[in-house]
LODOBA-240170 format. One record per residue (C-alpha): residue in three letters; residue number from 1; x, y, z. Coordinates in nm, 3 decimals. Each point is the difference from the previous one (the first is absolute). Layout:
('ALA',NUM,(X,Y,Z));
...
***
This chain:
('UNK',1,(-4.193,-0.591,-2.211));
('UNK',2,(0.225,0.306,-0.035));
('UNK',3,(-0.123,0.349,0.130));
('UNK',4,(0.068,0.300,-0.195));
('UNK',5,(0.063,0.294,0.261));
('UNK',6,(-0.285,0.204,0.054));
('UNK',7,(0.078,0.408,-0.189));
('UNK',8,(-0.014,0.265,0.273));
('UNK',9,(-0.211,0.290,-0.076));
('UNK',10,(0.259,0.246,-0.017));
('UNK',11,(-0.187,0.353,-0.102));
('UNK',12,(0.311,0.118,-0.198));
('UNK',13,(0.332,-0.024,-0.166));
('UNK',14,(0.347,-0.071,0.155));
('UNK',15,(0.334,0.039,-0.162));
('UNK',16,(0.292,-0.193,0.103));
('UNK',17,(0.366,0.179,-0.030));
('UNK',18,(0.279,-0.281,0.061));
('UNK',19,(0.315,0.095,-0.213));
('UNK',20,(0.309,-0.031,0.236));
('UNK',21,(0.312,0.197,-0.116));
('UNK',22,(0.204,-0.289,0.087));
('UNK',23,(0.146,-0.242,-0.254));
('UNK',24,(-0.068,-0.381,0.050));
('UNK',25,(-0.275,0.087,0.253));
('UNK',26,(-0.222,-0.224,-0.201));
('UNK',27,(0.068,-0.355,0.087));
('UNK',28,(-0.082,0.004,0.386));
('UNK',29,(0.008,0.360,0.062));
('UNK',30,(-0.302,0.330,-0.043));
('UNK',31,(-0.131,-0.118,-0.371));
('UNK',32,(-0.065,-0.312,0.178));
('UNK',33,(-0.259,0.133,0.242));
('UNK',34,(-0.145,0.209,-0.256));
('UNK',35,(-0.080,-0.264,-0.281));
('UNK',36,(-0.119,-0.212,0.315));
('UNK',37,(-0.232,0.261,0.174));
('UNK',38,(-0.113,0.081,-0.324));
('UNK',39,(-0.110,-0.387,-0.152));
('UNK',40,(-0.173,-0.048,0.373));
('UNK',41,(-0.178,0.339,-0.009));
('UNK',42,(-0.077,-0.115,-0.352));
('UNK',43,(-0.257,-0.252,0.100));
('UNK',44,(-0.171,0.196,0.260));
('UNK',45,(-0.040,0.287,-0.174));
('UNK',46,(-0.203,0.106,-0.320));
('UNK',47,(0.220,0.002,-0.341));
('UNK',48,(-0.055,0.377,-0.012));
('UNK',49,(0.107,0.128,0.328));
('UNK',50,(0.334,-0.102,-0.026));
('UNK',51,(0.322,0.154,-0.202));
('UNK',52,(0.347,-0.153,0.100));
('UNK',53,(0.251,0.230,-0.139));
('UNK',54,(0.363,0.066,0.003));
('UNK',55,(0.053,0.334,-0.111));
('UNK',56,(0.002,0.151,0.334));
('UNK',57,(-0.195,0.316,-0.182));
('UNK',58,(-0.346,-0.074,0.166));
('UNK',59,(-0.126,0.160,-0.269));
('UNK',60,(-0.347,-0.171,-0.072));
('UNK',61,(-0.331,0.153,0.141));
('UNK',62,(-0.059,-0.249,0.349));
('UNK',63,(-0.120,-0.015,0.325));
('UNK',64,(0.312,-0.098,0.195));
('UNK',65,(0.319,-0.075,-0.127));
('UNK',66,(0.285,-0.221,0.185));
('UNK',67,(0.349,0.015,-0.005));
('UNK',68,(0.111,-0.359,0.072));
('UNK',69,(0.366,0.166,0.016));
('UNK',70,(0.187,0.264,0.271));
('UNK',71,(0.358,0.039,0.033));
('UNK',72,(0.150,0.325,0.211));
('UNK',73,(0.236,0.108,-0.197));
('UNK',74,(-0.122,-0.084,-0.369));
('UNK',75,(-0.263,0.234,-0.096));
('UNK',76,(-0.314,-0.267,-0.045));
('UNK',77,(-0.270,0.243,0.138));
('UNK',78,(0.123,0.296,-0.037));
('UNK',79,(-0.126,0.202,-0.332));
('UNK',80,(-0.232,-0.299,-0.049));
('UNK',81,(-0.262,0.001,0.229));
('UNK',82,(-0.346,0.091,-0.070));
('UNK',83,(-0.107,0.359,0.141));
('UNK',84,(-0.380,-0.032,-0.005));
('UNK',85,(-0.049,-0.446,-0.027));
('UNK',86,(0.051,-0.194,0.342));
('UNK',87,(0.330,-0.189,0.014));
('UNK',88,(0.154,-0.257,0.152));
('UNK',89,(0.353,-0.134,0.040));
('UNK',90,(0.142,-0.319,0.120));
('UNK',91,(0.312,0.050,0.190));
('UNK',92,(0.181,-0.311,0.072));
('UNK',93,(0.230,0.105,0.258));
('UNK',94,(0.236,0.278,0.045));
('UNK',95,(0.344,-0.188,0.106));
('UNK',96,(0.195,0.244,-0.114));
('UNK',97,(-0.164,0.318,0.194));
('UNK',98,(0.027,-0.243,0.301));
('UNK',99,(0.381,-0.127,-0.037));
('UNK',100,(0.138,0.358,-0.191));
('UNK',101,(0.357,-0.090,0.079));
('UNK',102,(-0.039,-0.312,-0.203));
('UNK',103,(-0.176,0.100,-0.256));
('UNK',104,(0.125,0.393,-0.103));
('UNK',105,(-0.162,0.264,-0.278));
('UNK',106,(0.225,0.238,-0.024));
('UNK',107,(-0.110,0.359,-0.061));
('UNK',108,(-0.249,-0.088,-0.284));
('UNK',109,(-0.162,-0.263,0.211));
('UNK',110,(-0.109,0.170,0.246));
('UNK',111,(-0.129,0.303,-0.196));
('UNK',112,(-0.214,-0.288,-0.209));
('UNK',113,(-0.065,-0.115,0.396));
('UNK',114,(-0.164,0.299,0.069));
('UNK',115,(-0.227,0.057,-0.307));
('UNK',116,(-0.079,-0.384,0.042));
('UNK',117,(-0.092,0.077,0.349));
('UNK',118,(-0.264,0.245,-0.120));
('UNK',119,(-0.138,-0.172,-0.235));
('UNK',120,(-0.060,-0.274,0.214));
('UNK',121,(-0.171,0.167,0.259));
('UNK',122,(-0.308,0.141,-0.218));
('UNK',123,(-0.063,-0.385,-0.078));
('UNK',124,(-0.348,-0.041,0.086));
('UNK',125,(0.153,-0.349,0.152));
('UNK',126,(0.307,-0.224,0.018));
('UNK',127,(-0.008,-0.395,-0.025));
('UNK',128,(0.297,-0.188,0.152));
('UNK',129,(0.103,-0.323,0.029));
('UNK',130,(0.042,-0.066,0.429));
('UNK',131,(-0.043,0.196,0.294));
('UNK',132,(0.361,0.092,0.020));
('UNK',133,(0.012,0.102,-0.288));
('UNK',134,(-0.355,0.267,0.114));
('UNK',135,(0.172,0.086,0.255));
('UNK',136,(0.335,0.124,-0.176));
('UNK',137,(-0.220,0.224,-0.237));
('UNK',138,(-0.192,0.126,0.300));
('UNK',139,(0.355,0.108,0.116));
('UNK',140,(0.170,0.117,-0.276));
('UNK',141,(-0.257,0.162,-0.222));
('UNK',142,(-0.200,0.102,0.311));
('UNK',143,(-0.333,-0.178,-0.178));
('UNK',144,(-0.290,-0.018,0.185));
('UNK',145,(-0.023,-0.359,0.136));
('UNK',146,(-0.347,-0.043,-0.052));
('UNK',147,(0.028,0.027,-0.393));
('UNK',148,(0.288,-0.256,-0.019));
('UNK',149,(-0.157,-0.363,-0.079));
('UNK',150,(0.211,-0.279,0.023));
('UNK',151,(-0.057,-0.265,-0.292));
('UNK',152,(0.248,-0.285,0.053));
('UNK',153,(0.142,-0.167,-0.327));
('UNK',154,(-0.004,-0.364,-0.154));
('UNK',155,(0.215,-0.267,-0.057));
('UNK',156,(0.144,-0.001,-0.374));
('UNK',157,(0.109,-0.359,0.004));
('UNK',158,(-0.221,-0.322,-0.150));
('UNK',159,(-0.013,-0.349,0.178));
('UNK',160,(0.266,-0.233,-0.054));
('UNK',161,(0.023,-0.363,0.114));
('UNK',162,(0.276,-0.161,0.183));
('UNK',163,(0.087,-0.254,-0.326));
('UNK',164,(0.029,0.387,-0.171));
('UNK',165,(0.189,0.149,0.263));
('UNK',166,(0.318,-0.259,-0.003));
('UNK',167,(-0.062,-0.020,-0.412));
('UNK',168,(0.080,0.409,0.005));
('UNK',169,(0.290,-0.002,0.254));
('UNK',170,(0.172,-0.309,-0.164));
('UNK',171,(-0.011,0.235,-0.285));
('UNK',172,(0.174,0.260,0.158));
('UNK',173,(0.239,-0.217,0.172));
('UNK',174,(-0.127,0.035,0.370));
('UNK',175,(0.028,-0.194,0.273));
('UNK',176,(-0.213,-0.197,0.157));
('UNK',177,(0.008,0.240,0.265));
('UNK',178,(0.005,0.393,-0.019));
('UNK',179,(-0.094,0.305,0.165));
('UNK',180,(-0.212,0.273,-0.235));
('UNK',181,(0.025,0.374,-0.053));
('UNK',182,(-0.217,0.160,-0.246));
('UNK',183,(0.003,0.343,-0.126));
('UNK',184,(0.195,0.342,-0.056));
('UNK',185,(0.367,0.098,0.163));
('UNK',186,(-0.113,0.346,0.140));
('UNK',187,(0.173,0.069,0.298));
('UNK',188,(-0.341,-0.056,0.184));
('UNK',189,(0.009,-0.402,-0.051));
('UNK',190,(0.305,-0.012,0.171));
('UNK',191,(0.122,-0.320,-0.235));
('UNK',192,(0.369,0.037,0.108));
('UNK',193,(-0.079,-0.069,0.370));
('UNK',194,(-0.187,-0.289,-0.070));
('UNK',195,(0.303,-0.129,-0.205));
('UNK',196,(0.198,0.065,0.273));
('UNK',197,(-0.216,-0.164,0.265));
('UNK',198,(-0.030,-0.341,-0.246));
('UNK',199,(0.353,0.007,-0.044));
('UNK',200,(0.031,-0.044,0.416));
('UNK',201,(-0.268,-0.338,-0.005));
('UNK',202,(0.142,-0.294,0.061));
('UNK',203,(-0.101,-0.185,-0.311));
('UNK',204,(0.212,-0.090,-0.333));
('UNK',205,(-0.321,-0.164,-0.168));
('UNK',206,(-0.226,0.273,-0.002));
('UNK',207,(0.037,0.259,-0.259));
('UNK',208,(-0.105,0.383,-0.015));
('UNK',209,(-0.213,0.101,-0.320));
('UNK',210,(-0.013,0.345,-0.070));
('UNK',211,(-0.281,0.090,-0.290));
('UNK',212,(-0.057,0.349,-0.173));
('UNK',213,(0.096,0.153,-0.298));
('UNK',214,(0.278,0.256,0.159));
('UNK',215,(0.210,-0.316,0.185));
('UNK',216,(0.102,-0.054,-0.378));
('UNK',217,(-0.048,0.341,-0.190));
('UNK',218,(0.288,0.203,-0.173));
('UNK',219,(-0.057,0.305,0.295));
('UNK',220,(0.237,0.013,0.235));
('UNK',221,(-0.161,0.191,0.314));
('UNK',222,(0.127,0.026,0.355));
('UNK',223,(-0.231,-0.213,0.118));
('UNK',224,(0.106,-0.292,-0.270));
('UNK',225,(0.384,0.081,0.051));
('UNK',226,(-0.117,-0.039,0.417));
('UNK',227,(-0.188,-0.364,-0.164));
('UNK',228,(0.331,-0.081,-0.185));
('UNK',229,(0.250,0.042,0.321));
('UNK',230,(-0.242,-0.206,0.222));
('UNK',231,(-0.006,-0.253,-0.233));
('UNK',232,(0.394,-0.014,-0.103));
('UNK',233,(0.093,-0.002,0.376));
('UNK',234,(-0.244,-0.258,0.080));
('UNK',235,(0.131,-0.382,0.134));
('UNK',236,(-0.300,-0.129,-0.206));
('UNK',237,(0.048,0.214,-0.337));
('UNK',238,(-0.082,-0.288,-0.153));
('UNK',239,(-0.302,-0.083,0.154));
('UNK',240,(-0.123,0.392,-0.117));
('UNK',241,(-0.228,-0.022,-0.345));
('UNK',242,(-0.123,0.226,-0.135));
('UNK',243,(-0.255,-0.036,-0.291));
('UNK',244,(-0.146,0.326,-0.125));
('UNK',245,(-0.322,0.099,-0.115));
('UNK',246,(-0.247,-0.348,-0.049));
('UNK',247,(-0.320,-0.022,-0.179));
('UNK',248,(-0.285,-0.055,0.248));
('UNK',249,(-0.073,-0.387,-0.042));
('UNK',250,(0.395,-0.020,0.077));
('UNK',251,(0.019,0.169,0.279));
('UNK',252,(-0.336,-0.195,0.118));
('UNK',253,(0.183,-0.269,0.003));
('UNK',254,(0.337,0.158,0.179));
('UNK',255,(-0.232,0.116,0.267));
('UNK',256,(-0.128,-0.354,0.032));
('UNK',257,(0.289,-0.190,0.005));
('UNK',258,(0.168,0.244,0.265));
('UNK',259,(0.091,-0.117,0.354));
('UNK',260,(-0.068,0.343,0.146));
('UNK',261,(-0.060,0.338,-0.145));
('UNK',262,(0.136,0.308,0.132));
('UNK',263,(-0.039,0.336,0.032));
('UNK',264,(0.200,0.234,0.174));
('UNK',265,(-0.057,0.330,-0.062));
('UNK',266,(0.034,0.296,0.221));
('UNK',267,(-0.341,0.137,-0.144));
('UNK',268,(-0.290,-0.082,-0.280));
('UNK',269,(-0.253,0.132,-0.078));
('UNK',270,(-0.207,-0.267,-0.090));
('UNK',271,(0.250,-0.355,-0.026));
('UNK',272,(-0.150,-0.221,-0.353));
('UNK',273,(0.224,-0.290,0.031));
('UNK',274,(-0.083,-0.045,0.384));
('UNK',275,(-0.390,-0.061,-0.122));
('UNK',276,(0.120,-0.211,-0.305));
('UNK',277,(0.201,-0.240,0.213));
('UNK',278,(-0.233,-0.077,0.257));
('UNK',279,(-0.239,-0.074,-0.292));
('UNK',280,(0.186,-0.277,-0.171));
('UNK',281,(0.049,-0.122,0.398));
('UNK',282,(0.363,0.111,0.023));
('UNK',283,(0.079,0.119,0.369));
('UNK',284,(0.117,0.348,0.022));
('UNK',285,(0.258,0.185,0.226));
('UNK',286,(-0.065,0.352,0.005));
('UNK',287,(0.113,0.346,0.158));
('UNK',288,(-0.252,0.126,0.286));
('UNK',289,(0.030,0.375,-0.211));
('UNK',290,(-0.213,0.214,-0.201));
('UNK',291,(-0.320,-0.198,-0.172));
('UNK',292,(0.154,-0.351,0.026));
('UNK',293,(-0.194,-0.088,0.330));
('UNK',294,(-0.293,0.103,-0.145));
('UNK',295,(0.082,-0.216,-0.295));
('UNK',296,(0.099,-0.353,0.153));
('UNK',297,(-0.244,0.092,0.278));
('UNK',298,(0.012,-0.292,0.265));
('UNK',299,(0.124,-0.218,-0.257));
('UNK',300,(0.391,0.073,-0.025));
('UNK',301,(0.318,-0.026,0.187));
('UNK',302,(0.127,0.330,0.091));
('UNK',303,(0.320,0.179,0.093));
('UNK',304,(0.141,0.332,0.052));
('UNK',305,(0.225,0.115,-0.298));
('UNK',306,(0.223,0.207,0.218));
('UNK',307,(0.123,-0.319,0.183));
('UNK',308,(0.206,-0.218,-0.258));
('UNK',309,(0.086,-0.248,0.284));
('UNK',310,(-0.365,-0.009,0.035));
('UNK',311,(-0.113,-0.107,-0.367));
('UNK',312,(0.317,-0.256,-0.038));
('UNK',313,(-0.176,-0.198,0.309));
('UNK',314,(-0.305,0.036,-0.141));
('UNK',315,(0.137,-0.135,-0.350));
('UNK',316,(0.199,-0.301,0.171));
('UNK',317,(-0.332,-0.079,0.257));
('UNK',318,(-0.246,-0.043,-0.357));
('UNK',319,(0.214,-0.159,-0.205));
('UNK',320,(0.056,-0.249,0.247));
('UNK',321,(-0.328,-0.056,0.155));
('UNK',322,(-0.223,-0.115,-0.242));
('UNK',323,(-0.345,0.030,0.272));
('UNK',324,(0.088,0.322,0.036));
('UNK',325,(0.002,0.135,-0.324));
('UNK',326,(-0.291,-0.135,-0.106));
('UNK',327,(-0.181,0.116,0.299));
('UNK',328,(-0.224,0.188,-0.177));
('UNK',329,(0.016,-0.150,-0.356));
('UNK',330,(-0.400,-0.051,-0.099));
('UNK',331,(-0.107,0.259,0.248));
('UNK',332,(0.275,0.252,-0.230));
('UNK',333,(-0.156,-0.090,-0.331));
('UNK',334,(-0.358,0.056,0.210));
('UNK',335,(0.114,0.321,0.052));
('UNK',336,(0.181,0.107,-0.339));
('UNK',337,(-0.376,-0.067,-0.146));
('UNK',338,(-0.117,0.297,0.146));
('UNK',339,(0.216,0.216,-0.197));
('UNK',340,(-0.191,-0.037,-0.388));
('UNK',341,(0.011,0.266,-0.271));
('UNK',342,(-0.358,-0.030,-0.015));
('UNK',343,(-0.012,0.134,0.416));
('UNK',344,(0.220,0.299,-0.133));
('UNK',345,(-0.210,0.094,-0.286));
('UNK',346,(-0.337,-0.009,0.259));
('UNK',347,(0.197,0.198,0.221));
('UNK',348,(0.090,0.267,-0.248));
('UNK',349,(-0.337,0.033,-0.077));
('UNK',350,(-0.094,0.057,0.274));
('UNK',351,(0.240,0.298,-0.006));
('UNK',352,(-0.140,0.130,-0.298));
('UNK',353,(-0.356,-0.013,0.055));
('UNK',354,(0.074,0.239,0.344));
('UNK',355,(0.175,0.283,-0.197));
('UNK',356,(-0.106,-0.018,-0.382));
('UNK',357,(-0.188,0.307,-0.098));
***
């Protein structure tokens, strides 16, 4: 017998923002968690005290209205926000406010930095996605703590079965064997030091699968020219795949039929694929930084990302040592269960009901 979700007596009418200014931000990106927080707050709430919207005008008579969307230095808030309604924002993390030589914005940036700034801090709250990630906009927009909830994210991918998994890499032409990254090439993921620490293992059978849109986009940035070099001076080039963007029951399967995921980035903010791996019981090596502890919790290998001696051990010791990497296997996809869209909506509600008018 199936049980419909029970509606929440919400006494008013909340209108979700979520239009990023970023192109291809749809697929795995900010319209993601919007449609998603959206269909989940759906079922708990009545038909008429929802609007999801993305005009980013918040022009429709409400009780609170959320911006699912912040970014410093693109004017998201600013000019938009409500001057007499409760609002919200999520803020997902602020990277680039935390790592500015990395990440620069030039004279117009930080003018748009500053307006952003204000606009922010006459939110009547701010929902984020891990406790770093509070306490970088406790530091940088000097927002009261207390009035900063943290609402971890879900995992985007669907199950996939073992028979599925070696289906969808024969398809792709993997190994039987291969390490996984997932994800964008900002300098924050730090995907050319993990090439350069797999091309130091002492393996010629396991291969290094690289999946995102940007590994094979037109764009050349720095940080893909970086990419390129590591790859083109690597002794195991041609052991380096990369596959682009997937479609979900795809990459399922990739994460499935993976030996070991990785993730090494020098900060996240939140860290999807390290939840989506340990839920189709892949083992995950992650950096100790940012969110990403908070993420794998108890349940993945760690290793600091400023030490590339460090994570080519750790590569070489669980690719070898089968025990080991599945240490925590069913106690990962335990774990990775915790982290539903349906938790996220609840908790948003719960953010809602505090402030609306």
């Amino acid at each position: 017998m199936v049980h419909k979700q029970k509606k929440r007596e919400f006494q008013g009418k909340v209108e979700i923002i979520g239009k990023s200014p970023y192109v291809g931000s749809g697929p795995r990106g900010i319209d993601v968690y919007t449609r998603k927080l959206g269909e989940h707050l759906s079922k708990a709430l009545p038909h008429e005290s929802l609007i999801v919207s993305r005009d980013q005008k918040g022009t429709i008579p409400v009780s609170l209205v959320h911006y699912t969307f912040f970014d410093p230095f693109f004017l998201t808030l600013w000019g938009k926000a409500p001057k007499n309604t409760p609002f919200v924002v999520t803020v997902h993390d602020l990277i680039p406010l935390r790592f500015p030589e990395h990440f620069p914005s030039g004279i117009r940036g930080k003018l748009k930095y500053q307006l952003q700034k204000i606009a922010l801090k006459r939110a009547s709250a701010i929902i984020t996605d891990s406790e770093a990630s509070r306490m970088d906009i406790a530091k940088y927009i000097a927002y009261p703590k207390e009035r900063i909830h943290v609402v971890p994210l879900a995992a985007g991918s669907i199950g996939a079965t073992v028979a599925l998994g070696k289906t969808i890499a024969k398809e792709y032409s993997l190994p039987s064997s291969y390490i996984l990254y997932v994800g964008d090439i900002n300098w924050n993921k730090n995907v050319a030091g993990l090439i350069n620490a797999f091309s130091q293992i002492k393996d010629n059978k396991t291969a290094l699968v690289l999946v995102g849109k940007a590994f094979t986009g037109s764009a050349i940035t720095p940080e893909l020219q970086a990419i390129n070099e590591a790859i083109d001076n690597s002794p195991k080039k041609q052991l380096i795949k990369r596959l682009g963007f997937l479609p979900t029951h795809h990459l399922s399967a990739i994460y499935k039929g993976a030996t070991l995921y990785v993730q090494p980035s020098w900060y996240e903010g939140f860290g999807f694929p390290v939840i989506e791996a340990l839920s189709q019981g892949t083992s995950v090596l992650s950096s100790n930084c940012g969110s990403l502890p908070e993420v794998g919790g108890e349940y993945a290998h760690y290793f600091d990302p400023n030490n590339q001696d460090e994570l080519t051990a750790k590569l070489q010791e669980l690719i070898s040592n089968n025990t080991l990497r599945t240490k925590y296997q069913e106690a990962g996809i335990a774990w990775s269960k915790k982290f539903t869209w349906k938790n996220v909506a609840e908790e948003t509600l719960r953010v809602y009901e505090k402030y609306a008018r």
